[in-house]
VEXPA-118444 format. One record per residue (C-alpha): residue in three letters; residue number from 1; x, y, z. Coordinates in pm, 1 decimal. Layout:
<nodes>
NODE res   n        x        y        z
NODE ALA NUM        X        Y        Z
...
</nodes>
This chain:
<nodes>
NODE res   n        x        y        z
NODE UNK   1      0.0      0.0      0.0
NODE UNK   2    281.0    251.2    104.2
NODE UNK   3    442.0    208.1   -261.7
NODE UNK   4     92.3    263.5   -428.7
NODE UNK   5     89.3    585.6   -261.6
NODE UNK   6    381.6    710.1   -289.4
NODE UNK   7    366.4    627.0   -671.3
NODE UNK   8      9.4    799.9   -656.4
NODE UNK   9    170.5   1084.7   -538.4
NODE UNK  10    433.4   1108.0   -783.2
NODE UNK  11    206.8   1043.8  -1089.9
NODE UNK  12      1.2   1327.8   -891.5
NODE UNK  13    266.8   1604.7   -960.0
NODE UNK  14    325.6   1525.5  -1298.6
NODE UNK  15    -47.8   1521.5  -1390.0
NODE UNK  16    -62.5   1874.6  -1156.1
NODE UNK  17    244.2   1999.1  -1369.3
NODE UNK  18     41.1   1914.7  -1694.0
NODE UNK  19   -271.8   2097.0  -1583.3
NODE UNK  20    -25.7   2408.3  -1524.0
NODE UNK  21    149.0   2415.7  -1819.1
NODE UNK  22   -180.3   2390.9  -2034.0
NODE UNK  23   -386.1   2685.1  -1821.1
NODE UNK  24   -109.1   2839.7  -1835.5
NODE UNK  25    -82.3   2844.4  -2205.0
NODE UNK  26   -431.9   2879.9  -2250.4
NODE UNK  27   -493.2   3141.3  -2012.3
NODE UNK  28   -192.9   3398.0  -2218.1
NODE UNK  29   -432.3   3285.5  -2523.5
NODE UNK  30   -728.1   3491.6  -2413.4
NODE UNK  31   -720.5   3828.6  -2536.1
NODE UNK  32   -682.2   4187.6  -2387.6
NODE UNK  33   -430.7   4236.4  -2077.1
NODE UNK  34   -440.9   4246.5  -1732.5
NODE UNK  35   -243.0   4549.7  -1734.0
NODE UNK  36   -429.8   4711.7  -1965.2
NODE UNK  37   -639.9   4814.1  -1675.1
NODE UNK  38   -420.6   5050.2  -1533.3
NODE UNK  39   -349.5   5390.7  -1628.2
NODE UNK  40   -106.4   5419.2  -1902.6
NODE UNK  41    203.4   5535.4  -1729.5
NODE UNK  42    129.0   5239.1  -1488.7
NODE UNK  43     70.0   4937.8  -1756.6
NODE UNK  44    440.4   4902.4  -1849.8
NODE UNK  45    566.9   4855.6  -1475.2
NODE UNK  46    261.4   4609.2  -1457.2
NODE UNK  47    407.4   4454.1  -1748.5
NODE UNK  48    731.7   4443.2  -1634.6
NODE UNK  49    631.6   4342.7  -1269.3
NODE UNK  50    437.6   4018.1  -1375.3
NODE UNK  51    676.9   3935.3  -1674.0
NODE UNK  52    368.0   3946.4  -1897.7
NODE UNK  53    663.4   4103.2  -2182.0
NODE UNK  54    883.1   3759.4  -2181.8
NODE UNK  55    812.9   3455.0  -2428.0
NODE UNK  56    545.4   3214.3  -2265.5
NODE UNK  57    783.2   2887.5  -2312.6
NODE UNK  58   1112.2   2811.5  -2386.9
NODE UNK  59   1018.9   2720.2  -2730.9
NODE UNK  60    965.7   3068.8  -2881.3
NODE UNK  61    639.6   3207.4  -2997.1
NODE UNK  62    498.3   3524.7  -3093.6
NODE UNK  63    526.0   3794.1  -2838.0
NODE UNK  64    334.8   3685.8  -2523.2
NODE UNK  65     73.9   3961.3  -2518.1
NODE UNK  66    -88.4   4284.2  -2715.9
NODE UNK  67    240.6   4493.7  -2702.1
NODE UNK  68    185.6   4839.8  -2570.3
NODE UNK  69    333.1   5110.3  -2709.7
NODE UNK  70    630.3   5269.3  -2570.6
NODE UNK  71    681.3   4949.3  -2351.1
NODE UNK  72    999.0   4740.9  -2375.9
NODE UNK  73    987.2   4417.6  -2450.2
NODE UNK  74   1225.3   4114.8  -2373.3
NODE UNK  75   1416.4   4016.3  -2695.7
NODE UNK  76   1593.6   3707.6  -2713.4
NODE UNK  77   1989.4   3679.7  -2789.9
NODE UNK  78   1882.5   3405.9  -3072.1
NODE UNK  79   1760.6   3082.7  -3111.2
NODE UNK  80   1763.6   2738.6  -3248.4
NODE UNK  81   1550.3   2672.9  -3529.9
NODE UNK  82   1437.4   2307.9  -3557.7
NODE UNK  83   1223.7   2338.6  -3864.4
NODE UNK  84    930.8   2553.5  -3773.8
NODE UNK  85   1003.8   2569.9  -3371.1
NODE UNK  86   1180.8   2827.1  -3237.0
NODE UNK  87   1417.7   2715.3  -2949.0
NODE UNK  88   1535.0   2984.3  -2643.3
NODE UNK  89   1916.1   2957.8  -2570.7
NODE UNK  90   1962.1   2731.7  -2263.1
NODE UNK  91   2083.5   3034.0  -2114.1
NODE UNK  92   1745.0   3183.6  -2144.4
NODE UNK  93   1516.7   2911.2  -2017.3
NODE UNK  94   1499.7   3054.1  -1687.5
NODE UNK  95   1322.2   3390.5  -1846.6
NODE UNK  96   1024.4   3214.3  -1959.8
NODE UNK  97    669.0   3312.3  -1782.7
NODE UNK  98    653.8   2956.6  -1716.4
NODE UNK  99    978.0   2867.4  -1601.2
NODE UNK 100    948.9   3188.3  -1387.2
NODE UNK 101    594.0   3078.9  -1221.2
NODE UNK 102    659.0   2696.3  -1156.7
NODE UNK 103   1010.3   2842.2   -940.2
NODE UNK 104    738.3   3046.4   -742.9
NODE UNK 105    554.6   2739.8   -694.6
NODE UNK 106    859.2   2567.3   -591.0
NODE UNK 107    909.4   2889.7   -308.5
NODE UNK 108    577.7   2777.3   -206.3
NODE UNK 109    354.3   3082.3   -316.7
NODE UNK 110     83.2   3157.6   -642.1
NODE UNK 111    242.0   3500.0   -711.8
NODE UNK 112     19.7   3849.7   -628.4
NODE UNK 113   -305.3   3888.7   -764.3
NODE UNK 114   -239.2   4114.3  -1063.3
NODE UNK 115   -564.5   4347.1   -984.4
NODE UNK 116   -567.0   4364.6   -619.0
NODE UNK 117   -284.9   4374.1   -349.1
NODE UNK 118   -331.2   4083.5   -198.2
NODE UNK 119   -144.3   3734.0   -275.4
NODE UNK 120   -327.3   3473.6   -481.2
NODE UNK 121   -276.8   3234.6   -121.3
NODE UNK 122   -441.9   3542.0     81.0
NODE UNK 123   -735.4   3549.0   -178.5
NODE UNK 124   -802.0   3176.9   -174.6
NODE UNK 125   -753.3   3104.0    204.9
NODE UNK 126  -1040.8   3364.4    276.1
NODE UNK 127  -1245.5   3207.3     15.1
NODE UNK 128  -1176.7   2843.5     76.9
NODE UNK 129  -1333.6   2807.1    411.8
NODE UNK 130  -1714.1   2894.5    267.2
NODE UNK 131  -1676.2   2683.1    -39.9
NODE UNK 132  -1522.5   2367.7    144.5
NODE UNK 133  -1859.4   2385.8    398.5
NODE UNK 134  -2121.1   2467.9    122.9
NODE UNK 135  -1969.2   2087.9    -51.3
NODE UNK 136  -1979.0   1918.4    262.2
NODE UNK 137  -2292.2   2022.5    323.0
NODE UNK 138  -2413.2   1956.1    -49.4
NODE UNK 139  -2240.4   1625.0      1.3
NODE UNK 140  -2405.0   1588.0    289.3
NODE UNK 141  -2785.0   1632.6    170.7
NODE UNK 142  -2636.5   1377.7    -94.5
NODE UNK 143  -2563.2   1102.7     86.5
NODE UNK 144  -2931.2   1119.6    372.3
NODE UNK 145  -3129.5   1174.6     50.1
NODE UNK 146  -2959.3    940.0   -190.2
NODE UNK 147  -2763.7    620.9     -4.9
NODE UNK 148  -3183.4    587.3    157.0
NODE UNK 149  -3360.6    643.2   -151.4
NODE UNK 150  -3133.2    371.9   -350.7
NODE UNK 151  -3192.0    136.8    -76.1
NODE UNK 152  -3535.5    164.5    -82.0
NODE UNK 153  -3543.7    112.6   -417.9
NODE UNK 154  -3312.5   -160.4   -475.1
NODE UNK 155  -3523.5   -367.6   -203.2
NODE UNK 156  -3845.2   -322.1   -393.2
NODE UNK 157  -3770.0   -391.7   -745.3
NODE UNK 158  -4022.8   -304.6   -967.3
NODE UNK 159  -4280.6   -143.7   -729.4
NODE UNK 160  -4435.2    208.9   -693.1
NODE UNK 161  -4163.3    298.7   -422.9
NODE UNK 162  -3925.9    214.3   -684.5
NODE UNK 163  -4104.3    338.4   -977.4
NODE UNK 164  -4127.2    652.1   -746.2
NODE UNK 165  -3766.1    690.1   -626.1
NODE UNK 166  -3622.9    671.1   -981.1
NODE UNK 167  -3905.8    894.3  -1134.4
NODE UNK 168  -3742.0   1192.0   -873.6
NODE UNK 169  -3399.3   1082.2   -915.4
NODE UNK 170  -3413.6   1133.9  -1328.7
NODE UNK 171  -3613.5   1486.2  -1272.9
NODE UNK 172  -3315.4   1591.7  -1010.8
NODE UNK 173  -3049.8   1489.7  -1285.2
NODE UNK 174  -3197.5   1664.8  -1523.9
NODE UNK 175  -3264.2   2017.4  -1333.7
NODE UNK 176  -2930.6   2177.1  -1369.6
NODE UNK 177  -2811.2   2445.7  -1094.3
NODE UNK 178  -2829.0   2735.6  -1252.4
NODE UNK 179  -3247.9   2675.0  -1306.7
NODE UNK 180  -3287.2   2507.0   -960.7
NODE UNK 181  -3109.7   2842.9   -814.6
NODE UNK 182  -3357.1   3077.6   -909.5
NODE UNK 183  -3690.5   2829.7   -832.8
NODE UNK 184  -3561.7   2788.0   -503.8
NODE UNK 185  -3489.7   3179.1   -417.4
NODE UNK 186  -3810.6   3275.3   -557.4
NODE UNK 187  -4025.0   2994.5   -355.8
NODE UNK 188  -3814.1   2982.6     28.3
NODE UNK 189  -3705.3   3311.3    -16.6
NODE UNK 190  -3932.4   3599.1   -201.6
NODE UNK 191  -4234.6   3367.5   -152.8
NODE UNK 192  -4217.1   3230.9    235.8
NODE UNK 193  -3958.4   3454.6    336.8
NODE UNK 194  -3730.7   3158.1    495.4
NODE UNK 195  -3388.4   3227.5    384.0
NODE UNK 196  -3187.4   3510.2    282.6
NODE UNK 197  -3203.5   3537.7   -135.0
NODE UNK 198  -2818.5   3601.1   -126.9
NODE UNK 199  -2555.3   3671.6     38.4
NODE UNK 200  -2374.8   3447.5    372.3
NODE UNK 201  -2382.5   3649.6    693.9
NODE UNK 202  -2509.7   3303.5    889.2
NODE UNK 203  -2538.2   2916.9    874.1
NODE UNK 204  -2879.2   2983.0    720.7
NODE UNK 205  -2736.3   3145.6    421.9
NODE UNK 206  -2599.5   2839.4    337.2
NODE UNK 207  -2898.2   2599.9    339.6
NODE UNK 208  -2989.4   2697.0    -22.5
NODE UNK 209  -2710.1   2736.7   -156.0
NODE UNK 210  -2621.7   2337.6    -54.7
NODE UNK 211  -2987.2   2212.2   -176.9
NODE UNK 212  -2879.7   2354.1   -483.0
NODE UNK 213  -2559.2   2207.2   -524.8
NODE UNK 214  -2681.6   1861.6   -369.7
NODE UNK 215  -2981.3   1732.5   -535.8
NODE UNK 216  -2829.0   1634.2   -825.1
NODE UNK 217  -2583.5   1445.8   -623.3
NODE UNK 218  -2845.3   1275.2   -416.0
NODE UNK 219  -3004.6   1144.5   -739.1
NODE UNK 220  -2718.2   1036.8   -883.0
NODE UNK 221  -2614.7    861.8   -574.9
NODE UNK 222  -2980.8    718.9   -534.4
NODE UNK 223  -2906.7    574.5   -881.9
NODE UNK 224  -2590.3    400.6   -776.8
NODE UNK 225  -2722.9    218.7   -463.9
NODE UNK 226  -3046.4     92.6   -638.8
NODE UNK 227  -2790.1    -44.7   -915.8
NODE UNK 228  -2560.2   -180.3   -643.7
NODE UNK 229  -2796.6   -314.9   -396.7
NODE UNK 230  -2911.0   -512.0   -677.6
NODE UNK 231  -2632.7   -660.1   -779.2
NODE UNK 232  -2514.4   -786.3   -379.8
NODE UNK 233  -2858.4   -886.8   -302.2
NODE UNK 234  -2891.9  -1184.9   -504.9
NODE UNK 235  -2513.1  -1286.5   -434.3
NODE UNK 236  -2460.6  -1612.7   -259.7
NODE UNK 237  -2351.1  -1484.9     68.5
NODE UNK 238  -2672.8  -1309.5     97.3
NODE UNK 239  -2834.9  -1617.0     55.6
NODE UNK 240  -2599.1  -1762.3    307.0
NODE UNK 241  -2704.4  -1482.9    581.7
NODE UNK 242  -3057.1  -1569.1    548.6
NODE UNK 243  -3020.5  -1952.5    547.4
NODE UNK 244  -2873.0  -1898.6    872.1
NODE UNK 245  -3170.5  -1734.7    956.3
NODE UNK 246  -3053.8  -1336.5   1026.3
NODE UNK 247  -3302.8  -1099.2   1025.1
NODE UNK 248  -3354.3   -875.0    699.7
NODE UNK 249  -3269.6   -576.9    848.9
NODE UNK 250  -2917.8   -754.8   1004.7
NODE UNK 251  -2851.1   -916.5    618.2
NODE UNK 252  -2929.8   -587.1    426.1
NODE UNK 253  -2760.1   -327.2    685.2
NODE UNK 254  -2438.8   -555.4    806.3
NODE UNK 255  -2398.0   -735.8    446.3
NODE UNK 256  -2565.4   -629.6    181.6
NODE UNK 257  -2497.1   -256.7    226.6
NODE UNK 258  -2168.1   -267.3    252.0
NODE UNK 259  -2135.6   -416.1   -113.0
NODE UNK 260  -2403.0   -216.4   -243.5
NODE UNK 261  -2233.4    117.6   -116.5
NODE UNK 262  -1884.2     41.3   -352.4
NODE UNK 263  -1990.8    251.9   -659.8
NODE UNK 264  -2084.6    504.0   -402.0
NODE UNK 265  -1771.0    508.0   -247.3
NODE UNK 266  -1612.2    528.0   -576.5
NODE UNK 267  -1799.3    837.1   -711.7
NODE UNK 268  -1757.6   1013.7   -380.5
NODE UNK 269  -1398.1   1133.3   -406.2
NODE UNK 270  -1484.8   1298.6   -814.5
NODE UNK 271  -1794.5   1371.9   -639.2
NODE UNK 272  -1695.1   1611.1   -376.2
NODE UNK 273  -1414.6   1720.0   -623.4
NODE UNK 274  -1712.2   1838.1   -848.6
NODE UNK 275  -1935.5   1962.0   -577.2
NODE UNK 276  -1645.2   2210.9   -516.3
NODE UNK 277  -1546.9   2326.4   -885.4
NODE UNK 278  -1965.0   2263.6   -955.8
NODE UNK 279  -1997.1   2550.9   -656.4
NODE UNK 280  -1883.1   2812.4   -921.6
NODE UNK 281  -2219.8   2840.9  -1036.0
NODE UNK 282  -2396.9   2806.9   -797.6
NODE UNK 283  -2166.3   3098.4   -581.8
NODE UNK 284  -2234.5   3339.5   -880.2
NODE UNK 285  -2666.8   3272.0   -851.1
NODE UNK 286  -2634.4   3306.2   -456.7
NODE UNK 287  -2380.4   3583.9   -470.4
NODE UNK 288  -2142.8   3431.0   -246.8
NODE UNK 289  -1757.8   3468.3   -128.0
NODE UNK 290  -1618.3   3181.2   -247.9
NODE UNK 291  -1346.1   3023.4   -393.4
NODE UNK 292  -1601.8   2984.3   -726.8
NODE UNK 293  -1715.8   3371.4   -714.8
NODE UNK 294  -1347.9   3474.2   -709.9
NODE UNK 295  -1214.2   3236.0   -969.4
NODE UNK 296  -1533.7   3394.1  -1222.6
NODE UNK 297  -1425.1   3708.8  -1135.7
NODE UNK 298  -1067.5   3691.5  -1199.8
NODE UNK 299  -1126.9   3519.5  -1527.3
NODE UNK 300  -1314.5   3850.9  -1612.9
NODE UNK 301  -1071.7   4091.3  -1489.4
NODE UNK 302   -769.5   3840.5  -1624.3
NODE UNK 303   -609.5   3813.3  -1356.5
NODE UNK 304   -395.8   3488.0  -1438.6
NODE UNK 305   -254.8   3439.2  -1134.3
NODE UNK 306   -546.7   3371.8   -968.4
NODE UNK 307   -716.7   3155.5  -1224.9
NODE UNK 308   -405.6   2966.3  -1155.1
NODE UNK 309   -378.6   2927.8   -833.0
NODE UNK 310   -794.3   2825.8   -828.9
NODE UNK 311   -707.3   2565.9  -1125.6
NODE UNK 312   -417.5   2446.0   -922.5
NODE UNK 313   -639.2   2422.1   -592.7
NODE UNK 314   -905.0   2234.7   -787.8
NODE UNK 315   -702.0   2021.8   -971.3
NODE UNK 316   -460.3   1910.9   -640.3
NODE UNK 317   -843.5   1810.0   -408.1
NODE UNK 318   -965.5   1616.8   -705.1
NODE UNK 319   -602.0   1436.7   -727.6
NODE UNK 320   -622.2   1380.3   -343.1
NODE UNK 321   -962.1   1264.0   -310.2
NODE UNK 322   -931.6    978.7   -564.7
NODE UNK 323   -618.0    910.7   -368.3
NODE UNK 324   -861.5    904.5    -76.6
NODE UNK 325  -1111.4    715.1   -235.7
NODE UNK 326   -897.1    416.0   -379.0
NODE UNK 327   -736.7    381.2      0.0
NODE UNK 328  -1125.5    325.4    121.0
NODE UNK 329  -1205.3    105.6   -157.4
NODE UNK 330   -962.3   -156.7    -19.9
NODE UNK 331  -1128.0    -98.2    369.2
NODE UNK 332  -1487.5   -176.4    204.7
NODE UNK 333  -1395.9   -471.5    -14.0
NODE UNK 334  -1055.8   -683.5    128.2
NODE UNK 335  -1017.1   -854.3   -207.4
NODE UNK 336   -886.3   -534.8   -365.6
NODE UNK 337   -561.0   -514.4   -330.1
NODE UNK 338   -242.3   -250.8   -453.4
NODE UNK 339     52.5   -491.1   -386.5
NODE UNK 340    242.3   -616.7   -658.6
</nodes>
């Protein structure tokens, strides 16, 4: 188990240093400039301070960004054509935007957000705290809706509960957030008057927001369990528990459960992953200070650094909750195994 981990891990940065390299790439691809923003005799320091005037990669491409007049850019002492590639110097690797923001990483920091003064880690340790609760809570409302309804249905095949169960799980699937949002402010909130429309000044605040980001969760997971409890119910050791004459509640909650609850446990580490980067959405329709609301917002205002650091943030949970997840699977079901 130890060396499955550790070469989990390692797998885990090189994936991470992929994801980097292409946002990074992508994100100098959208158009306009950060430093555009600022007044004129400021945009060139901006420039300069954020190395937005170097090449993107070592291997040369057109200038990184709209060039702004009277601004200097960086201009290579040559380079090694190999057909139509343009290599830097080795000498010059260490100019690159990228080779310049992966030795931040290395120091341990995401840079300064290039439109406010505060550090990419500053902006995303405020934020993380609301968006981690609103997908535990989301994953929460999940589970008590969905792991229940599944079992229900799984034990009555073919009845009206079941008929019933997957009727509401196939109408939460389809609602997506951004229409269940709005139903859901204009019925608990404008309508009774129960929550606050937007907004997070208290726990309450966050009860619609996590409906909204849960129910489609709970009917996926209701899904899952029907499918699994199917499957483990008819196995022989379920016949086995009976024989011996258990009670059905004993056979389906020590035995059968257990079994049934493996593609659950499997779809909860993407899950949560997605309940977090899915929060983006749902952050924007309930107006609220999370990691989401600030990654939509820098995207607008292109500030790269902090798309970065929130791709980066996303992209390490998702790595570390399948980690997470494939650990558990071998606690649920012994004849998994890592070894070699």
């Amino acid at each position: 188990m130890t060396r499955f981990i550790i070469r989990r891990l390692l797998s885990s940065v090189v994936v991470i240093l992929i994801i980097i390299t292409l946002s990074l790439w992508i994100t100098r691809q959208a158009p306009s400039n950060p430093c555009l923003q600022e007044r004129e005799a400021n945009a060139c320091a901006c420039i300069k301070e954020h190395a937005l005037d170097r090449p993107i990669f070592p291997v040369h491409s057109p200038p990184p960004l709209t060039p702004l007049e009277g601004c200097q850019y960086w201009e290579s002492a040559g380079s090694l054509v190999l057909g139509p590639i343009e290599v830097l110097p080795l000498s010059e690797w260490s100019e690159t935007q990228y080779t310049i923001y992966v030795a931040t990483l290395l120091q341990g920091s995401l840079g300064g957000s290039m439109v406010t003064d505060r550090t990419v880690l500053e902006t995303l340790g405020a934020a993380l705290p609301y968006t981690i609760q609103l997908g535990i809570q989301a994953l929460l409302i999940a589970l008590l809706i969905g792991v229940p309804a599944g079992l229900i249905a799984g034990l009555r095949q073919n009845t009206l509960p079941d008929y019933g169960v997957m009727t509401v799980a196939m109408v939460g699937v389809s609602i997506p957030n951004f229409v269940l949002g709005p139903l859901l402010i204009m019925l608990f909130s404008l309508k009774l008057g129960w929550f606050t429309a937007v907004g997070w000044e208290s726990w309450s605040d966050s009860v619609l927001p996590s409906i909204t980001l849960g129910l489609f969760y709970a009917a996926y997971i209701a899904r899952l369990t029907r499918g699994g409890m199917l499957e483990v119910i008819r196995k022989d050791y379920i016949r086995t528990a009976r024989a011996k004459g258990l009670t059905e509640q004993i056979v389906v909650l020590r035995h059968a459960l257990k079994g049934a609850l493996l593609p659950v446990v499997s779809y909860l580490g993407p899950a949560f992953a997605a309940l977090l980067t899915g929060s983006v959405v749902v952050e924007e329709i309930f107006n609220l200070p999370g990691v989401g609301t600030h990654f939509v917002r820098s995207a607008l205002n292109r500030d790269y650094n902090l798309v970065l650091g929130t791709i980066i943030l996303y992209s390490s949970l998702l790595v570390v909750l399948n980690l997470v997840v494939d650990i558990l699977y071998t606690v649920l079901d012994p004849r998994v195994s890592y070894d070699d």
